[in-house]
C-alpha positions as semicolon CSV with decimal commas, in nm:
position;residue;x (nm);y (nm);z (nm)
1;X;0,000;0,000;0,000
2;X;0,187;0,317;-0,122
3;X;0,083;0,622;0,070
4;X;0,326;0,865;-0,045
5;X;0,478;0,902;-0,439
6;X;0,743;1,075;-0,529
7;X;0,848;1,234;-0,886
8;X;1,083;1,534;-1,043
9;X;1,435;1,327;-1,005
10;X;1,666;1,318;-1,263
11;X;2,027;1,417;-1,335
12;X;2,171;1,764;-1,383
13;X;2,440;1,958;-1,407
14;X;2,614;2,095;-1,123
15;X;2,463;2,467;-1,060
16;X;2,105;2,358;-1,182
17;X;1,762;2,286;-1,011
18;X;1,578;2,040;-0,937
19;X;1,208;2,020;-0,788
20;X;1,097;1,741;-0,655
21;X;0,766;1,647;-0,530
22;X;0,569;1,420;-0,282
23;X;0,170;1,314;-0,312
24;X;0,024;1,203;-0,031
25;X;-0,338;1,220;0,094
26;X;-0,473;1,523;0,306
27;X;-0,534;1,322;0,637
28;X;-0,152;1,210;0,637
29;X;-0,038;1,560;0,558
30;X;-0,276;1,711;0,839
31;X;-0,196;1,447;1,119
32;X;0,229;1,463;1,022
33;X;0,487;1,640;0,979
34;X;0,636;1,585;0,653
35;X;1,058;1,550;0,534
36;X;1,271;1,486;0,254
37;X;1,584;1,260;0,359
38;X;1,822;1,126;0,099
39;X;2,119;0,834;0,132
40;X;2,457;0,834;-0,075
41;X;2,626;0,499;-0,185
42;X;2,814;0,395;0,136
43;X;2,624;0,709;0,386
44;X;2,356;0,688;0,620
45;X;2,012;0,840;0,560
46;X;2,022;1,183;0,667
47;X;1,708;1,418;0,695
48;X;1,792;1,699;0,454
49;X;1,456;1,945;0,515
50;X;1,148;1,902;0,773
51;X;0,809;2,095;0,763
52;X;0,588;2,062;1,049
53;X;0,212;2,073;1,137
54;X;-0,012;2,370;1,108
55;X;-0,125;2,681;0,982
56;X;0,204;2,843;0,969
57;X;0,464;2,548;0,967
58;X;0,816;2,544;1,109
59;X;1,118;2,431;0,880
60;X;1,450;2,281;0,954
61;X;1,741;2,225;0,726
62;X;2,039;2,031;0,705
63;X;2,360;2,244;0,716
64;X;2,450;2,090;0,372
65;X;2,116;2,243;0,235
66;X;2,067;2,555;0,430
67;X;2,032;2,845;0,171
68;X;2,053;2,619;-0,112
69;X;1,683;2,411;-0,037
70;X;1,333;2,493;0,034
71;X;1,085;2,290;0,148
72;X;0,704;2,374;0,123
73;X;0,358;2,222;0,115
74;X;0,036;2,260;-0,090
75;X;-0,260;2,147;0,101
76;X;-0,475;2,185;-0,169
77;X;-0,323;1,947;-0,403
78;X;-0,210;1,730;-0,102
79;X;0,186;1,768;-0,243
80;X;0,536;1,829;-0,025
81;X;0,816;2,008;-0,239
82;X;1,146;1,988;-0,216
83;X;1,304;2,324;-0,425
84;X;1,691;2,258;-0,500
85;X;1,896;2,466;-0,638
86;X;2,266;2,567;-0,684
87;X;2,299;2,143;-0,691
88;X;2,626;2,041;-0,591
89;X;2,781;1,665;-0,674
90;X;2,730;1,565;-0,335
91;X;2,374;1,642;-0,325
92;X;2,379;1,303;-0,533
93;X;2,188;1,044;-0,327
94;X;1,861;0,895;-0,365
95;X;1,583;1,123;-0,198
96;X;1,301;1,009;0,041
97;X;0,956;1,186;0,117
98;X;0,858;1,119;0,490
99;X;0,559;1,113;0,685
100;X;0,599;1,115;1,102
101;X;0,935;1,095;1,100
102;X;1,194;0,767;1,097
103;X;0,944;0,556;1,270
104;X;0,632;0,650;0,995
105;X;0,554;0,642;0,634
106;X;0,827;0,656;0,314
107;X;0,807;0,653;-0,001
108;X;0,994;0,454;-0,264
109;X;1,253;0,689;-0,351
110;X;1,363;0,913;-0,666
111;X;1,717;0,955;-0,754
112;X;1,894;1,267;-0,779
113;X;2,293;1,256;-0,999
114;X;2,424;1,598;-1,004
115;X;2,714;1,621;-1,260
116;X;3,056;1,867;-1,269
């Protein structure tokens, strides 16, 4: 049963943009908060932007994508975005949309190659 799909990966030159996108349904994106994560051949999964709950949600960012990524929401189409730009090669990785955090809902992953 997939509960979240994910589209808008690809490969791209390094210093191009990339928007990437997560459906889900409008109960999961009410009751969770919602993240992208990606893992690198040989890394561990590491949450690279978080939106929470509510009216006017909080974000978090990695370090690595401070500045660089934006993460954002539509309620009305039920759809989490993940806005990258300036991509670096080691933003390569495959990229996860999550729902509740580690312990909830993922979906089946889109990859992202940057080239130099």
């Amino acid at each position: 049963q997939v509960q979240l799909v994910e589209s808008g990966g690809g490969s791209v030159q390094a210093g191009g943009s990339l928007r990437l996108s997560c459906a889900a349904s409008r109960s999961i994106l009410v009751n969770n908060g919602m993240g992208w994560y990606r893992q690198a051949p040989g890394k561990q999964r590491e949450a690279v932007a978080r939106i929470s709950t509510g009216i006017n949600p909080l974000t978090i960012y990695a370090d690595s994508a401070e500045g660089r990524f934006t993460i954002s929401k539509d309620m009305t189409n039920n759809t989490v975005y993940l806005q990258m730009n300036s991509l670096k090669p080691e933003d390569t990785a495959v990229y996860y949309c999550n729902a509740g955090g580690p312990s909830g809902l993922w979906g089946q992953g889109t990859q992202v190659t940057v080239s130099s």
